[in-house]
N, C-alpha and C positions, 0 to 999 in steps of 0.2 A: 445474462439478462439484467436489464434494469432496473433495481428497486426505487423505487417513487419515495420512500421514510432516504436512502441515501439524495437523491434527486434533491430533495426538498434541504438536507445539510450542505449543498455544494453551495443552492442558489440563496443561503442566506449569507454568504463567508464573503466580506472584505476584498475588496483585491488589494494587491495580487492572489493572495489566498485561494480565495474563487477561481480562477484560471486554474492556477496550480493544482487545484484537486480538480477538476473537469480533464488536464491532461493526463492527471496520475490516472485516473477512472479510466480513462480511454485505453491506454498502455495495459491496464490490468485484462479491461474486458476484449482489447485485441488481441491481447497475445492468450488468452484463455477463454475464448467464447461459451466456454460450458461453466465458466464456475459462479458459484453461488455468492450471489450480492446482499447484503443485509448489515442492519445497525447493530452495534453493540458494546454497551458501554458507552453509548453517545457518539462514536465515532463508526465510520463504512469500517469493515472488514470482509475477507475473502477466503473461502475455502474451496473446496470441493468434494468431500464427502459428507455423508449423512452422518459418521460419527463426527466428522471436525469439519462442521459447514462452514467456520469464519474463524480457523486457526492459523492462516497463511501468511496473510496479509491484512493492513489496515493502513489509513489514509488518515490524518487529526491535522487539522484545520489551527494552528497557535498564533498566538499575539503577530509573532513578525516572519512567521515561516510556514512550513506544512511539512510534517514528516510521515514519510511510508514506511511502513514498520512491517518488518519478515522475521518469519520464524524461524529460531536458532536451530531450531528440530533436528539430527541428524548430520549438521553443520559441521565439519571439521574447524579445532581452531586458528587455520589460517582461512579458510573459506571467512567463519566469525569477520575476523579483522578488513573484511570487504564493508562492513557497516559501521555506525558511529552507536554510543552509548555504552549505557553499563547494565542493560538488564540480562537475567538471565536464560528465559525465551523468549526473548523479541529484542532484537535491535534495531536503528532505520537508518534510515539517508534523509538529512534535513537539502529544504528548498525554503531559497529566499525570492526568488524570483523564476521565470520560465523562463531563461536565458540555461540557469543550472540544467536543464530538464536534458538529456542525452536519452532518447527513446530506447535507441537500440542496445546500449548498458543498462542499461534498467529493467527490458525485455530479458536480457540474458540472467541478471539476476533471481528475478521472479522465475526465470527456468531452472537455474540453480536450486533454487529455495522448493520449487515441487517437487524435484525428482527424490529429496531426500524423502 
């Protein structure tokens, strides 16, 4: 379901920016239509439990890109090395443009990323 506080950080972002998180959102909320949308820390994140309601994933809107960020949670580390960065629960996949945007690698991901 749609939170109106994310709603309202997509429709002030920049393009491409803006595009780019309107299609990550979509991607999230079709391939999981039950899970939980909410702000935090300034940025959309996702969950779906009442203990971890926005520990899955997140979308942040930056200068020249927009990365979706999943949780290392459970991750084996060559699963890990499916993402980019150095943190150590959360890593993402940066997007420069919607050209980058492969739906159904991305679906698969975020399938990956819940089941653990």
């Amino acid at each position: 379901m749609k939170n109106e506080k994310v709603t309202e950080y997509i429709e002030k972002q920049k393009s491409p920016q803006k595009e780019i998180c309107q299609r990550l959102r979509n991607i999230i909320l079709t391939t999981f239509p039950e899970i939980n949308e909410e702000m935090k820390v300034g940025v959309p994140c996702y969950g779906h439990t009442k203990i971890d309601p926005c520990g899955k994933y997140y979308i942040a809107a930056l200068k020249d890109h927009v990365n979706l960020g999943f949780s290392l949670k459970g991750l084996s580390k060559e699963e890990q090395t499916l993402f980019q960065g150095s943190g150590k629960t959360m890593k993402h996949l940066k997007f420069h443009s919607l050209k980058e945007i492969n739906e159904q690698k991305i679906a698969e991901l975020l399938s990956l990323v819940n089941k653990k």
